[in-house]
N, C-alpha and C positions, 0 to 999 in steps of 0.2 A: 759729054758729061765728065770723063775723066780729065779732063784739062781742064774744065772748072775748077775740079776737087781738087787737082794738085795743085793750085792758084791759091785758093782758098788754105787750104794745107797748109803753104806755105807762109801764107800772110798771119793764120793765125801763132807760126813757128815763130814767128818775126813779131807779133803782138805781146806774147807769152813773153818772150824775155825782157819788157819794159819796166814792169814791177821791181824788179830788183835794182835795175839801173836807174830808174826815178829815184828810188830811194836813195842810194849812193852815190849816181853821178847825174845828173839830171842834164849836163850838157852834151852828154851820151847819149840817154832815153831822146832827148830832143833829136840830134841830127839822125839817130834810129825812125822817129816818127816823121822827117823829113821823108827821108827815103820813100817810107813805106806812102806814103802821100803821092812823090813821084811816081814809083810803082804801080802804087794802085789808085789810080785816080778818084775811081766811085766807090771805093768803098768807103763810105759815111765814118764805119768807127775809126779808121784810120786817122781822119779830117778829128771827127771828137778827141781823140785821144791826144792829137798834135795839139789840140786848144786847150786838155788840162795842164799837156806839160808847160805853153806859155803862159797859162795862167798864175802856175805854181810859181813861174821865174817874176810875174809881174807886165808882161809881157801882152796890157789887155786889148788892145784896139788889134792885134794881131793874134792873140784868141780869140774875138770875138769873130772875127773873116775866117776861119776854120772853123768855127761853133756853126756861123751862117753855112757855110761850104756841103759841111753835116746834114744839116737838118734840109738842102738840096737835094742831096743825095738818099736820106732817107725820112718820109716825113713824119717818123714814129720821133723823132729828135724835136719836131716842132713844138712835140707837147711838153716838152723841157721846158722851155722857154716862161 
């Protein structure tokens, strides 16, 4: 259970600092939510978060395969849709 939580910990460590870099560098927050993707493969918001930032660049058909990736991963996402 403690290596969950330090996983989790971490990812939300690494979640947390995108707000500010979307705002100001946004091809930051991107390769940021790159990572966190490779990292953490299932975690759903990771995958969500990677499909606002390509949304925000314009970026749709490859937000849209993170948005789907998401809502695999978690199927509270589906009801987005």
């Amino acid at each position: 259970m403690k290596d969950i939580n330090n996983k989790l910990g971490d990812f939300f460590d690494e979640f947390d600092s995108v707000i500010p870099l979307k705002l100001e560098k946004p091809e930051d927050a991107k390769k940021l939510m790159q990572g966190l993707v490779r990292k953490y493969p299932n975690y759903a918001e990771a995958h969500a978060a990677l499909a606002a930032v390509l949304w925000s660049e314009g970026e749709v058909s490859k937000a849209e395969g993170q948005f789907s990736e998401a809502t695999r991963r978690e199927p509270l996402y589906r009801d987005i849709r």
